[in-house]
Each structure stands twice: as C-alpha cells, then as structure tokens.
MDTraj code that builds the backbone (N, CA, C; nanometers):
import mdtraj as md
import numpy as np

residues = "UNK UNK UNK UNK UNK UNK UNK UNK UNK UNK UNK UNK UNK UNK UNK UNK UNK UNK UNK UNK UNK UNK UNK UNK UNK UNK UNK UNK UNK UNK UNK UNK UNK UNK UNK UNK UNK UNK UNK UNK UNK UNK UNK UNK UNK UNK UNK UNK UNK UNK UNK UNK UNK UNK UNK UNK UNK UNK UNK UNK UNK UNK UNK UNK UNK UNK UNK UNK UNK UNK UNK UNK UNK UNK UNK UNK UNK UNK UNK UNK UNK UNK UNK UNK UNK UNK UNK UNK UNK UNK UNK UNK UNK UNK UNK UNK UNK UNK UNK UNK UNK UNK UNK UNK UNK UNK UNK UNK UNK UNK UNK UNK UNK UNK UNK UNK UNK UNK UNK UNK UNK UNK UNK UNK UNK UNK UNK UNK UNK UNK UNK UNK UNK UNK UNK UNK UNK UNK UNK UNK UNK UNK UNK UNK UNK UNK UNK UNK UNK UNK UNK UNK UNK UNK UNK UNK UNK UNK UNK UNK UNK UNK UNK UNK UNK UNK UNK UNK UNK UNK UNK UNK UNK UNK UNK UNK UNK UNK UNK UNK UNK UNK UNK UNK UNK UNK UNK UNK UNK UNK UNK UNK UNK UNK UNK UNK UNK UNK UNK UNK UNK UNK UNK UNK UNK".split()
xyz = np.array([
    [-7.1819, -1.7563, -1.3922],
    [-7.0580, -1.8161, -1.4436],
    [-6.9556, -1.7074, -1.4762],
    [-6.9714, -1.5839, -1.5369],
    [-6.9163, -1.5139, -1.5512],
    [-6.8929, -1.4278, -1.4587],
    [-6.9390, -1.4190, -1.3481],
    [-6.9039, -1.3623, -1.2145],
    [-6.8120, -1.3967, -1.1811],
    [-6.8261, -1.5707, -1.1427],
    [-6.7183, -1.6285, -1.1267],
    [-6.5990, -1.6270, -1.2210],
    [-6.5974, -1.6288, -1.3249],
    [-6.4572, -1.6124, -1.3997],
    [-6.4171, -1.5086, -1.3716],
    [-6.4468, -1.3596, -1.3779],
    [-6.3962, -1.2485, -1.3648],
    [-6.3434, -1.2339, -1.2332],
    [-6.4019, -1.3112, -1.0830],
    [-6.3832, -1.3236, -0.9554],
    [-6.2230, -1.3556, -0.9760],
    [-6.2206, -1.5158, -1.0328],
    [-6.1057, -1.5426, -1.0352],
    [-5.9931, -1.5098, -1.1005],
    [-6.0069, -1.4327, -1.2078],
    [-5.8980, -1.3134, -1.2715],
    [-5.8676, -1.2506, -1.1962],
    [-5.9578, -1.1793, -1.1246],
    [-5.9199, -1.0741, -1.0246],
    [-5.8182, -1.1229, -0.8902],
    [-5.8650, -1.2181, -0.8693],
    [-5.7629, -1.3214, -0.7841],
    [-5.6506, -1.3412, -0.8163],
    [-5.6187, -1.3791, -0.9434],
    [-5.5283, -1.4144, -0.9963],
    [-5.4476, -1.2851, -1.0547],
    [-5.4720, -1.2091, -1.1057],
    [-5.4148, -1.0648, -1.0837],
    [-5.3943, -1.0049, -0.9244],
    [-5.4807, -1.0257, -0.8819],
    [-5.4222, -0.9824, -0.7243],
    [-5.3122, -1.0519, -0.6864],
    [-5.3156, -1.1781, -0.7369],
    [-5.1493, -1.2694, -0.6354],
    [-5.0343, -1.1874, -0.7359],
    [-5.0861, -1.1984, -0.8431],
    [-4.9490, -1.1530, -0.9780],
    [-4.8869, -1.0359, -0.9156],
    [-4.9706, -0.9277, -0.8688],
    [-4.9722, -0.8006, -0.8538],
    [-4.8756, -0.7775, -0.6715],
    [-4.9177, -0.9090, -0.6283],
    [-4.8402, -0.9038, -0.5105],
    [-4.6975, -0.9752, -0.5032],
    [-4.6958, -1.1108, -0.5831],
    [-4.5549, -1.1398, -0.6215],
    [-4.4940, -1.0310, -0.7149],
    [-4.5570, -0.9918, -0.7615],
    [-4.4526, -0.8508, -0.8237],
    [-4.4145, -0.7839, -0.7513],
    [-4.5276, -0.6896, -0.6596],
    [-4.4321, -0.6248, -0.5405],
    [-4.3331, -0.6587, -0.4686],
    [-4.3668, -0.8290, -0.4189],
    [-4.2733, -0.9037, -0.2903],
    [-4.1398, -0.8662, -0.3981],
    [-4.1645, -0.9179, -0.5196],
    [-4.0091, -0.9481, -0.5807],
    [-3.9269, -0.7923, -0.5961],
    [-3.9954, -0.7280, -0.6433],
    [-3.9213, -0.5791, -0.6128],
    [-3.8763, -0.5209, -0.4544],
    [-3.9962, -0.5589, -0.3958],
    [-3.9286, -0.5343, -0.2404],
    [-3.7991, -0.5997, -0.2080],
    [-3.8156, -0.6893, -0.2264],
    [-3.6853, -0.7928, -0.1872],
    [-3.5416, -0.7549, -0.2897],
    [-3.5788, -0.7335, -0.3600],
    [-3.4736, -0.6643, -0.5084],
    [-3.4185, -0.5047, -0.3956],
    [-3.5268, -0.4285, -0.3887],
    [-3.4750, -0.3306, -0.3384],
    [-3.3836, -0.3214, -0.2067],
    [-3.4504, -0.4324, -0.1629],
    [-3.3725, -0.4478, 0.0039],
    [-3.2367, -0.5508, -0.0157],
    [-3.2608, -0.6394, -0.1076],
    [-3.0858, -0.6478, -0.1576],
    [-3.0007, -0.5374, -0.2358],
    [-3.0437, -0.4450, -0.2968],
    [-3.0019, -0.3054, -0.3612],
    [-2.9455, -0.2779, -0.2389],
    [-3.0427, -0.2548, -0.1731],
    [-3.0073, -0.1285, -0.0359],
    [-2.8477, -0.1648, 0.0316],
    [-2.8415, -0.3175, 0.0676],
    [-2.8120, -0.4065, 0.1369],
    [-2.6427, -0.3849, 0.0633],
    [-2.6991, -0.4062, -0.0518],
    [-2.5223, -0.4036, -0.1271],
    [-2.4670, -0.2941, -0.1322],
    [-2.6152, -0.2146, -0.1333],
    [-2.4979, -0.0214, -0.1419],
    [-2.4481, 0.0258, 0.0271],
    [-2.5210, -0.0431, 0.1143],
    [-2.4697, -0.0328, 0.2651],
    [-2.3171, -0.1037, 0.2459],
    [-2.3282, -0.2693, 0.2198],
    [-2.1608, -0.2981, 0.2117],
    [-2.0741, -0.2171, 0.1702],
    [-2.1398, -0.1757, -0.0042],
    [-1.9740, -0.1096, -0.0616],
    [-1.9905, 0.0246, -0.0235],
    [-2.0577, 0.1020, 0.0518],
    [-2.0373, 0.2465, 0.1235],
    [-1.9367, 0.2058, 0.2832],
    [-1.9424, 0.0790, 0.2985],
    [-1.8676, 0.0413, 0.4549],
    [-1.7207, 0.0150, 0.4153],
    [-1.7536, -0.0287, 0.2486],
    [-1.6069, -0.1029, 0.2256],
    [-1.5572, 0.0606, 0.1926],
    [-1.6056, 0.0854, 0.0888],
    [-1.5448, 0.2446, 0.0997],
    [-1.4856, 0.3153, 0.1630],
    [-1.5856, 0.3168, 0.2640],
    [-1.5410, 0.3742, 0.4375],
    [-1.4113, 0.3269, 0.4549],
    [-1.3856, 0.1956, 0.4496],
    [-1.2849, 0.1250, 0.5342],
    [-1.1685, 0.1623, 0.4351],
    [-1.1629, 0.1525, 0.3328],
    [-1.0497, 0.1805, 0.2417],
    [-1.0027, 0.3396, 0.2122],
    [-1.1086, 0.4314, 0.2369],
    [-1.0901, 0.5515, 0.2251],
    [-0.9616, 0.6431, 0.2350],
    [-0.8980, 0.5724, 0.3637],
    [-0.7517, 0.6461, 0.3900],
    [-0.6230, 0.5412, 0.3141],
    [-0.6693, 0.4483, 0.3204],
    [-0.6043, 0.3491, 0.2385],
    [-0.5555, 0.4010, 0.1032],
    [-0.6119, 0.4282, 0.0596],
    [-0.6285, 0.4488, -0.1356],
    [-0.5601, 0.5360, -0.0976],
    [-0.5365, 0.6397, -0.0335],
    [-0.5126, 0.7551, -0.0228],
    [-0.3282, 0.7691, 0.0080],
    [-0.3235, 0.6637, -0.0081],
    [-0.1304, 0.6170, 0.0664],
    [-0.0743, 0.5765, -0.0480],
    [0.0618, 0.6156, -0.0658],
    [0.1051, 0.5640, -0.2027],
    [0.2801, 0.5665, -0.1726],
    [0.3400, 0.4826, -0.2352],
    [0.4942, 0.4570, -0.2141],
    [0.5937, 0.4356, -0.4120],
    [0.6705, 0.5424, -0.4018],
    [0.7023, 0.5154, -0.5873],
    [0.9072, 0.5366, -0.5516],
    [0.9600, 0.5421, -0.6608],
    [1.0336, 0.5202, -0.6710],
    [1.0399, 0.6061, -0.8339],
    [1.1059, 0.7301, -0.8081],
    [1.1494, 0.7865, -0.9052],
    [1.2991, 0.8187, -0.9051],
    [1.3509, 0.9009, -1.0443],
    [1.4972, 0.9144, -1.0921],
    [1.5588, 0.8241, -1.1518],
    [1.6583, 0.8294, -1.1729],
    [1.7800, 0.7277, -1.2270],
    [1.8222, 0.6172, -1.1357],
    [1.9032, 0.4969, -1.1694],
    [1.9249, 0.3847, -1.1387],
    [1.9582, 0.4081, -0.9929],
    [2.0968, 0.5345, -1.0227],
    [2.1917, 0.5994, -0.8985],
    [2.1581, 0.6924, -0.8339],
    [2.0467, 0.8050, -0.8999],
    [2.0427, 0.9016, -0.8102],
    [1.8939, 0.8998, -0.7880],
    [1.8489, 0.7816, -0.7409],
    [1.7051, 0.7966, -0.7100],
    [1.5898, 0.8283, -0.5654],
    [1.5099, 0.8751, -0.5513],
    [1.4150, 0.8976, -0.4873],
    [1.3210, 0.8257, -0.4232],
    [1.2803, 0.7826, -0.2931],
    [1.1464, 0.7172, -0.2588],
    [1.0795, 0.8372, -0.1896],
    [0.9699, 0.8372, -0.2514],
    [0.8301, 0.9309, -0.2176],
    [0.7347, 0.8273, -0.1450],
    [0.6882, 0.9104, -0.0419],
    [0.5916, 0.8577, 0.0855],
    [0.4730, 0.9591, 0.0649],
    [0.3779, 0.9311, 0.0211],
    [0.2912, 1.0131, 0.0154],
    [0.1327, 0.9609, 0.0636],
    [0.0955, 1.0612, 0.1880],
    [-0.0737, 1.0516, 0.2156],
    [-0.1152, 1.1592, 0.1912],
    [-0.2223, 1.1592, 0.1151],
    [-0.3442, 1.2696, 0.0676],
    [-0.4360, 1.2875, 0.1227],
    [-0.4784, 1.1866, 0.2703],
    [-0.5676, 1.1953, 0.3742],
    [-0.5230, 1.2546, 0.4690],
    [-0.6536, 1.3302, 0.5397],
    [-0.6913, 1.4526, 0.6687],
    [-0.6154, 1.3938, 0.7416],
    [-0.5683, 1.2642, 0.7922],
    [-0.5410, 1.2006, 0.8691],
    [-0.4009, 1.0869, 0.8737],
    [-0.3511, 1.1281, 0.9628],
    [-0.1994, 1.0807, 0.9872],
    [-0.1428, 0.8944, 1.0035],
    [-0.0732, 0.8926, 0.9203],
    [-0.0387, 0.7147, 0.9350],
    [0.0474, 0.6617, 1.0465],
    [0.0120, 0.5718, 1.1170],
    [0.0631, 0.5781, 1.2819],
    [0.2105, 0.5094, 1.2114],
    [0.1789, 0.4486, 1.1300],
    [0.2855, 0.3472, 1.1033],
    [0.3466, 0.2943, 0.9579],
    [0.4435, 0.2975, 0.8756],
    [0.4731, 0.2791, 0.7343],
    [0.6114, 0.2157, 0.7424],
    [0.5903, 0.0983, 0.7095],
    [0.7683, 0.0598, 0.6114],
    [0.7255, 0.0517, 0.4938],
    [0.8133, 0.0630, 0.4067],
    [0.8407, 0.0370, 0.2501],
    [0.9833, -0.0104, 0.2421],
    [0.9897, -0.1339, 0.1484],
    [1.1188, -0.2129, 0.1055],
    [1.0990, -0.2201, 0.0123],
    [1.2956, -0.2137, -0.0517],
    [1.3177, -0.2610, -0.2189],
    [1.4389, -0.2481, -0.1840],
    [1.4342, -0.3412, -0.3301],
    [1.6103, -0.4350, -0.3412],
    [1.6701, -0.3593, -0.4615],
    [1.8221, -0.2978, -0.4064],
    [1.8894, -0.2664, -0.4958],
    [2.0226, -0.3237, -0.4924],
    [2.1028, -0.3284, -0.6044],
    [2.2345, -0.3602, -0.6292],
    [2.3379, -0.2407, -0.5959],
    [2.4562, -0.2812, -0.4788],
    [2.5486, -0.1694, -0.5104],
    [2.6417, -0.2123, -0.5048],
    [2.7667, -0.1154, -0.5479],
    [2.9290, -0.1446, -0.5912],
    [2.9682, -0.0784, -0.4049],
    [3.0520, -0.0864, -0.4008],
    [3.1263, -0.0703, -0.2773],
    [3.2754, -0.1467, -0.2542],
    [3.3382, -0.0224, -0.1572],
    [3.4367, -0.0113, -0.1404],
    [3.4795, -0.0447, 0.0230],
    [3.5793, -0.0745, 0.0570],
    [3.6224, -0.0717, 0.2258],
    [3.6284, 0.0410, 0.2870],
    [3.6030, 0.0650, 0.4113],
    [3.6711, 0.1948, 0.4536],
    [3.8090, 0.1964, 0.4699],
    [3.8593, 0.3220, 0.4598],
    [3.9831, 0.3635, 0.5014],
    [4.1367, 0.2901, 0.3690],
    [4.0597, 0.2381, 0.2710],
    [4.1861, 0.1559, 0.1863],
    [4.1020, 0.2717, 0.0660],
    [4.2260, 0.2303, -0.0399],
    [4.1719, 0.2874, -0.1733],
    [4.0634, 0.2912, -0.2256],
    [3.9919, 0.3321, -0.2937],
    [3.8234, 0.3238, -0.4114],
    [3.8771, 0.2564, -0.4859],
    [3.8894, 0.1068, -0.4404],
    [3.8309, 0.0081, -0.5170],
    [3.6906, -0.0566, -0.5158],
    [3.6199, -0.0788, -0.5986],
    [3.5085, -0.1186, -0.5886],
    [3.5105, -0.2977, -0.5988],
    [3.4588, -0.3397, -0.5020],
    [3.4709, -0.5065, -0.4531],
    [3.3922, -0.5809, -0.5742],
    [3.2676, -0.5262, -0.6110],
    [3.1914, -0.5958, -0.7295],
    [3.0219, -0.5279, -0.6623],
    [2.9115, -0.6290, -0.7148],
    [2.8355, -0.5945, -0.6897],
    [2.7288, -0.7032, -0.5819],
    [2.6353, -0.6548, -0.4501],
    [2.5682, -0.7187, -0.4318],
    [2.3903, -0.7027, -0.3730],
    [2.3504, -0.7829, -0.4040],
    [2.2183, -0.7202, -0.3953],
    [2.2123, -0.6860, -0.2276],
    [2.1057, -0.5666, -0.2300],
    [2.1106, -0.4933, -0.1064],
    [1.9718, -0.4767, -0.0293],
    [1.8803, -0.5439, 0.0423],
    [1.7485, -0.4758, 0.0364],
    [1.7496, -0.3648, 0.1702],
    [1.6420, -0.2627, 0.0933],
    [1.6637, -0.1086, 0.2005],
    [1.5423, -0.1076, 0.2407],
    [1.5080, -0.0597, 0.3656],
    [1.3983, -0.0340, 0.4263],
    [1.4016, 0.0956, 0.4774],
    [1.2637, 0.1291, 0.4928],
    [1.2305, 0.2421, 0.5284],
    [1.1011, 0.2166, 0.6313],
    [1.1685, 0.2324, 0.8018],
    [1.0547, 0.2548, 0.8711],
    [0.9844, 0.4088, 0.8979],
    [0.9021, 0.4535, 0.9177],
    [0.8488, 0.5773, 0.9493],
    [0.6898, 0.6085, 1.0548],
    [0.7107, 0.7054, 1.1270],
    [0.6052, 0.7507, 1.1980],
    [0.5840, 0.9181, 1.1509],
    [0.6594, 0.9033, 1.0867],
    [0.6175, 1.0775, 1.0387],
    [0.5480, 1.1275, 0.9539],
    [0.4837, 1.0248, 0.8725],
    [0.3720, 1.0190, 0.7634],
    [0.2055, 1.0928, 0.8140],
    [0.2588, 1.2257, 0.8223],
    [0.1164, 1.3179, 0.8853],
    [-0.0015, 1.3166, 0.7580],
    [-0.0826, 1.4240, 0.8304],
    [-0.1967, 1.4318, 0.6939],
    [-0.0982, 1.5145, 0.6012],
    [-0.1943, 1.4547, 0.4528],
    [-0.1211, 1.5555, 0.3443],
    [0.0083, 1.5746, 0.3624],
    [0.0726, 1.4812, 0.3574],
    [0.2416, 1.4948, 0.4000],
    [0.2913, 1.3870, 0.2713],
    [0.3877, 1.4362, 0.2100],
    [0.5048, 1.3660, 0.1271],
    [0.6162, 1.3601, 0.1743],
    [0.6675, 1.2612, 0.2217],
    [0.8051, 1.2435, 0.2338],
    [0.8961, 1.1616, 0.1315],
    [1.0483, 1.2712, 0.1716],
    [1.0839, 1.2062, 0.0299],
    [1.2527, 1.1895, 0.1019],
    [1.2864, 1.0554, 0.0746],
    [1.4370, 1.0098, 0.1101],
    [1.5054, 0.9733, -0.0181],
    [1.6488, 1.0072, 0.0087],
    [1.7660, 0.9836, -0.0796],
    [1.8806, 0.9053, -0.0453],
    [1.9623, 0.8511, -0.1608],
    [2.0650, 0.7483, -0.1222],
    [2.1869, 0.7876, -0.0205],
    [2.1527, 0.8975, 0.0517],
    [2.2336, 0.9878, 0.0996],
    [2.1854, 0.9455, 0.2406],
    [2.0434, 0.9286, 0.2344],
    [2.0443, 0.8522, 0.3730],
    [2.0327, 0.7065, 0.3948],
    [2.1762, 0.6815, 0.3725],
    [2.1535, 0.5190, 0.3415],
    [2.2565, 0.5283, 0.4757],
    [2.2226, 0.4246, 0.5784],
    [2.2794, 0.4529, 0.6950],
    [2.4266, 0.3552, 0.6501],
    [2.5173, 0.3922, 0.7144],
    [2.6775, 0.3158, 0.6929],
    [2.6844, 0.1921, 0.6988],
    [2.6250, 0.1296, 0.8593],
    [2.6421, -0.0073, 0.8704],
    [2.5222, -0.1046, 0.8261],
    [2.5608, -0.1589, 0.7304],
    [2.5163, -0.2786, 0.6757],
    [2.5006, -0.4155, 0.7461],
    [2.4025, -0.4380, 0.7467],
    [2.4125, -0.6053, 0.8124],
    [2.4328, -0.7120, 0.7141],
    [2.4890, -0.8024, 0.7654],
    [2.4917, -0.9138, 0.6519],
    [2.5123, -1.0774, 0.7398],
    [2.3815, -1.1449, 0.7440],
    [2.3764, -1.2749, 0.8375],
    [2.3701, -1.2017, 1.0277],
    [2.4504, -1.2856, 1.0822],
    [2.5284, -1.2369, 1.2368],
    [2.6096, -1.1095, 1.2551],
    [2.6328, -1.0972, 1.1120],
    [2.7658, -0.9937, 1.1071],
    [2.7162, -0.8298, 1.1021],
    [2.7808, -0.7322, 1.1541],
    [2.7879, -0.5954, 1.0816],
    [2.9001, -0.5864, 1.0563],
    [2.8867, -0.4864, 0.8801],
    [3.0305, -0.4643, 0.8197],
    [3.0175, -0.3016, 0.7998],
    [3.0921, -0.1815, 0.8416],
    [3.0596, -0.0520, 0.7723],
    [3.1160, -0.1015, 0.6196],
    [3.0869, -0.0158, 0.5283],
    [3.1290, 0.0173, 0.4501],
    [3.0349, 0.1355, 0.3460],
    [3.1302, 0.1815, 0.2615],
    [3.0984, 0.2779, 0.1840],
    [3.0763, 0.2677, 0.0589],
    [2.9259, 0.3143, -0.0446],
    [2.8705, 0.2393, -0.1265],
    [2.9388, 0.2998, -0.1937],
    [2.9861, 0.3010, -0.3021],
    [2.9954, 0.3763, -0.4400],
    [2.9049, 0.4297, -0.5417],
    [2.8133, 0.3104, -0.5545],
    [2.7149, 0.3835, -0.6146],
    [2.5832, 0.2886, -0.5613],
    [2.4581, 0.3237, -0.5846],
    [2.3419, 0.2460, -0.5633],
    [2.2607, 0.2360, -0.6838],
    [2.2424, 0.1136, -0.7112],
    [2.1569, 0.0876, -0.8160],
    [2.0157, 0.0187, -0.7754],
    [1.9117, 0.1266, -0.7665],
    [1.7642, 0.0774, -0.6935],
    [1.6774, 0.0563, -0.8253],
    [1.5877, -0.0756, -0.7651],
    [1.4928, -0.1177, -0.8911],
    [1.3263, -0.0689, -0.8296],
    [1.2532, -0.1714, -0.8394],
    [1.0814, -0.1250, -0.7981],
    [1.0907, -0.1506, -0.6654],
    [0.9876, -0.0428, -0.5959],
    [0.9898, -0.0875, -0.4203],
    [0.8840, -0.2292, -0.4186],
    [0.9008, -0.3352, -0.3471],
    [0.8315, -0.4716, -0.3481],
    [0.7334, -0.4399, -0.2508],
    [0.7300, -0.3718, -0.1554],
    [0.5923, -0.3800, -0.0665],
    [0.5850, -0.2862, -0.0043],
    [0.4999, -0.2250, 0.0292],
    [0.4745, -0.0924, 0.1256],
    [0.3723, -0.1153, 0.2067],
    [0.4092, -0.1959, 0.3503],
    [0.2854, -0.1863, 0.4358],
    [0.2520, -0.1024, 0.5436],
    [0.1677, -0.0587, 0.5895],
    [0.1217, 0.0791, 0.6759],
    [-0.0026, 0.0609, 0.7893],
    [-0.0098, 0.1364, 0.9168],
    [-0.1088, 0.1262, 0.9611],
    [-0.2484, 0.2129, 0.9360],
    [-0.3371, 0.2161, 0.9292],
    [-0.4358, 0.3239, 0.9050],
    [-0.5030, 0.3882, 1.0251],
    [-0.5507, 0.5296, 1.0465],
    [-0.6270, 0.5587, 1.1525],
    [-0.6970, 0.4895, 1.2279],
    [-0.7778, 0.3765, 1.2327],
    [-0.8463, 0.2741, 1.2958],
    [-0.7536, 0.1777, 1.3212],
    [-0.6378, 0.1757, 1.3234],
    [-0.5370, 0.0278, 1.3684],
    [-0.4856, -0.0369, 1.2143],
    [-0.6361, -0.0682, 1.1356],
    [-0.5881, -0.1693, 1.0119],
    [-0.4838, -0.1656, 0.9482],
    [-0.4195, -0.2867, 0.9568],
    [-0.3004, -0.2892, 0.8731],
    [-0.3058, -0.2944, 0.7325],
    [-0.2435, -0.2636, 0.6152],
    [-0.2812, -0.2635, 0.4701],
    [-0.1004, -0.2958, 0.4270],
    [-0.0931, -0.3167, 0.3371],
    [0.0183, -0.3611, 0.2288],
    [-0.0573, -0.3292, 0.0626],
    [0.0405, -0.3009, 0.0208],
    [0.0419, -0.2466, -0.1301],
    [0.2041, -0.3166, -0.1920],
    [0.1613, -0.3937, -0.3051],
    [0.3053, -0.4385, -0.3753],
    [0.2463, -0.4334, -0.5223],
    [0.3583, -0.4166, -0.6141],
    [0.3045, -0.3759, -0.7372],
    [0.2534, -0.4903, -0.8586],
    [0.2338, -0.6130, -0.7752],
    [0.1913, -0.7179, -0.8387],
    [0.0068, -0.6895, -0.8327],
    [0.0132, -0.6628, -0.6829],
    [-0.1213, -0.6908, -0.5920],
    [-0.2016, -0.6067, -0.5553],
    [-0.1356, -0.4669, -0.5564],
    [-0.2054, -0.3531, -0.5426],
    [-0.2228, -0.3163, -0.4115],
    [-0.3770, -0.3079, -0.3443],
    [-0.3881, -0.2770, -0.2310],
    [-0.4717, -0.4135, -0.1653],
    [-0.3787, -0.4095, -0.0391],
    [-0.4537, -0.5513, 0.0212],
    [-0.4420, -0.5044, 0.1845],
    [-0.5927, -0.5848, 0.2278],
    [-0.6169, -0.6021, 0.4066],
    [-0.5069, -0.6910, 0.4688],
    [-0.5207, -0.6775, 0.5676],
    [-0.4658, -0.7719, 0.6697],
    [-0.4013, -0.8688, 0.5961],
    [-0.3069, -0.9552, 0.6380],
    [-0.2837, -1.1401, 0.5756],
    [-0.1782, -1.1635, 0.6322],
    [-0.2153, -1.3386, 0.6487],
    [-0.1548, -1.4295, 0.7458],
    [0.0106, -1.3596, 0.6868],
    [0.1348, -1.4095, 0.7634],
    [0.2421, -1.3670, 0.7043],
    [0.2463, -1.4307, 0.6194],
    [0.2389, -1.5882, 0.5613],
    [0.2965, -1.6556, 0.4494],
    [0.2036, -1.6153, 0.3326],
    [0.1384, -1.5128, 0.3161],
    [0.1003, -1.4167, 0.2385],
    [0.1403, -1.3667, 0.1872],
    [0.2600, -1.3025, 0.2732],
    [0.3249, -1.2181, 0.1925],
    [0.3838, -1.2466, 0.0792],
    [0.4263, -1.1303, -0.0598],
    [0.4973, -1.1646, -0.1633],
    [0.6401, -1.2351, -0.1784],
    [0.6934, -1.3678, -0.1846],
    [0.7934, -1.3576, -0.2511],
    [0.8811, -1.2631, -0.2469],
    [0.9958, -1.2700, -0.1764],
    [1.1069, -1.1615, -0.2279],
    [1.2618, -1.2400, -0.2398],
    [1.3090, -1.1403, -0.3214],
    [1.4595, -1.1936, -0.3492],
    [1.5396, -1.1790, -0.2045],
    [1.6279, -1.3127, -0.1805],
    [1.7187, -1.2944, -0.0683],
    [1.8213, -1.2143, -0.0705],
    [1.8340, -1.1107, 0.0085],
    [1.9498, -0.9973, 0.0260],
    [2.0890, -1.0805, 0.0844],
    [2.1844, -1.0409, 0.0167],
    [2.3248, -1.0592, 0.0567],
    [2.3004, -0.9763, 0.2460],
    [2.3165, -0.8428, 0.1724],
    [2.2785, -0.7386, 0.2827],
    [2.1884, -0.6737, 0.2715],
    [2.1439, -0.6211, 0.4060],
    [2.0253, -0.5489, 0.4961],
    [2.0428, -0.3854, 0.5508],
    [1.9627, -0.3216, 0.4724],
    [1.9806, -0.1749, 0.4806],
    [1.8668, -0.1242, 0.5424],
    [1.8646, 0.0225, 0.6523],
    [1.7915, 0.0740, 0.6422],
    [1.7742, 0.2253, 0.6209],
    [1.6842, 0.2994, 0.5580],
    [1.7270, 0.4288, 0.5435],
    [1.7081, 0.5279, 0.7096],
    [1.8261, 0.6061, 0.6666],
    [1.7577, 0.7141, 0.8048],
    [1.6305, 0.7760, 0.8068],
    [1.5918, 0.7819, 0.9153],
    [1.4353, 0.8276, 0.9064],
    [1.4598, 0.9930, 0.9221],
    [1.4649, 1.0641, 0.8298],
    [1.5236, 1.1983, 0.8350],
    [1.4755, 1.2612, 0.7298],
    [1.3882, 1.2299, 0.6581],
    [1.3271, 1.2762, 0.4920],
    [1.3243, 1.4427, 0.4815],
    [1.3061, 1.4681, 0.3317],
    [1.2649, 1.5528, 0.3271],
    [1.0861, 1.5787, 0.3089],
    [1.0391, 1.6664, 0.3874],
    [0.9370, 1.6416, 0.3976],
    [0.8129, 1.8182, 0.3384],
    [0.7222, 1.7657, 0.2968],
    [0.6592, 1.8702, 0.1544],
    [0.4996, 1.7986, 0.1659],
    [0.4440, 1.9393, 0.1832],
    [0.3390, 1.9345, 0.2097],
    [0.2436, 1.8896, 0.0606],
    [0.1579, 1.7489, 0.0538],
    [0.0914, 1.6936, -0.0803],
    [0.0253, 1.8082, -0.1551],
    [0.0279, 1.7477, -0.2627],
    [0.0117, 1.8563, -0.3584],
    [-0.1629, 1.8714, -0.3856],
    [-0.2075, 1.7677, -0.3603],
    [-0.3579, 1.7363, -0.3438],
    [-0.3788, 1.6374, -0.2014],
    [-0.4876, 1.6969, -0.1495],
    [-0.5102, 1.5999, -0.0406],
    [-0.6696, 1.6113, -0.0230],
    [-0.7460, 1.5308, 0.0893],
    [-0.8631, 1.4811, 0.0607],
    [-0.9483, 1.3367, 0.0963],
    [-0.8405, 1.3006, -0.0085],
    [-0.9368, 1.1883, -0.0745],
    [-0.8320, 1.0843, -0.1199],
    [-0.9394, 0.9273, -0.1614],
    [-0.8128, 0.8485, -0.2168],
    [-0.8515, 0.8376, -0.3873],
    [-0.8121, 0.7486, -0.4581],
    [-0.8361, 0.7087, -0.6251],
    [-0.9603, 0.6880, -0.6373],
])
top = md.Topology()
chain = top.add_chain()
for i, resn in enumerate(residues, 1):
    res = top.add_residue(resn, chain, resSeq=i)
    for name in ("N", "CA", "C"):
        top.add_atom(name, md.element.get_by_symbol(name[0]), res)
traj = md.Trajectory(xyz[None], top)
C-alpha cells in the first residue's frame, strides 16, 4: 500500500514538475518572441527617432532647423507651418495692407547623414500663391508660430510624419493627417539652407 502511495506522489510530482517546465518554456519563448518584435520595431524606427524639425528665435527673426543624427541620408523631407505676415505691394510705398495667415513649406533632398540644415525668412521665395492666383509681393515682417508636421522618407523607402500633438508616426491613410488651419496664402521656402554638420550623430532618443 505504501508502495503504491509513494508510486503515485512520484507521479504526481513528475506531471507538476513537467507542467512547470512546459509553463516556463512557453513563458520563455513568448519572452524571446517579444524581445525579437521590439528589437525589429527598434530596427525599424532607428533612423526615424533620429530626425527632428524645431523652430527657434523670435516671432520675426526666426529659424527652422532640419536635423538627422543618423549614418544615413533622408531621400526625402517637407516640413510645414503657418505664420502670419504684414505686407506691402511692390513698387508703391511701405504700406503695410494688414495681416494674413501664410502657410510655408519646406521641401528638401539635402538632408545627408549628420547634417543640420537651417533656413531663414530670407528665404521666403517672392511669389506667393493664393487660390488660382499668383501675387509677388513683399513681406514686411513674418510672424512664424509651431511647425504642424514634418514628414520624411527613411533609408528603406518608409514614410514617417512627426507633428507636435502626435509625435512620431508610420505610414497613414491621408485623412490621417492632422487638422490644419486654412492658409489665405501658400509659401515655399528656397531650398538653399544653411547647412552644419550635427553636433551629435549616431543614434536616435
């Protein structure tokens, strides 16, 4: 009788002893499993993180900085933001007409590795669009607020967007995109920056 009881302890510790293993095996191979994803997602975001679009200085005399900190060159970058400016006609007196909102873009292919580029209201090209129409005219002053979106291509094709609601985001359908205020007029900057080698490069956040 007591053979038998101890038989069946031993049995019964043997299954315990093997659902313990199964359950750690399986624990480990979902471990494994999740550190493979977020080392792929990593991967994939790596040059991503590494891209950044700001908007420094004063209202009037301000700055957009283009900056990658990755080995590797961005095939492709716009960044837009809406500013207010005063302006005048050509060729009549400096009077200033009033004010209207303006959105400026910035396309670029010159975004190398470890490269900062940096544009000013100086390259704000003359002719303005507005609807069907082009009008030259000459700003008086520019009053720029936050840039609304900065989307880019990455070494592998992927497209990415960064806006300062949303941060950093993949791919998305267009009606994705953020919300933006409707421009009177349509600016774009010259693609002519000044351009300064990053101050750290590498890596992303």
């Amino acid at each position: 009788m007591a053979a038998t009881v101890l038989a069946a302890v031993a049995a019964i510790g043997g299954l315990w002893a093997s659902a313990v293993a199964t359950y750690w095996s399986q624990q480990t191979a979902r471990d494994q499993l999740q550190q493979s994803r977020d080392d792929a997602e990593k991967d994939e975001r790596a040059q991503a993180v590494a891209v950044s679009a700001w908007l420094d200085g004063t209202k009037s005399a301000w700055a957009v900085h283009i900056l990658n900190r990755s080995p590797d060159p961005v095939p492709q970058m716009t960044v837009a933001f809406f500013s207010y400016v005063a302006f005048k006609k050509v060729n009549e007196r400096d009077f200033p007409l009033g004010y209207d909102r303006l959105k400026l873009s910035i396309q670029t292919a010159r975004l190398g590795p470890c490269t900062e580029l940096i544009y000013s209201p100086e390259q704000v090209n003359p002719t303005w669009d507005r609807g069907m129409t082009s009008k030259k005219i000459t700003p008086v002053s520019l009053f720029a607020s936050r840039i609304e979106i900065a989307a880019f291509t990455d070494r592998d094709g992927r497209g990415w967007w960064r806006t300062p609601d949303k941060g950093l985001e993949r791919d998305h359908p267009l009606g994705e995109l953020p919300a933006l205020p409707k421009p009177r007029w349509t600016n774009q900057l010259v693609d002519d920056p000044v351009v300064k080698k990053a101050a750290s490069c590498g890596g992303g956040e």
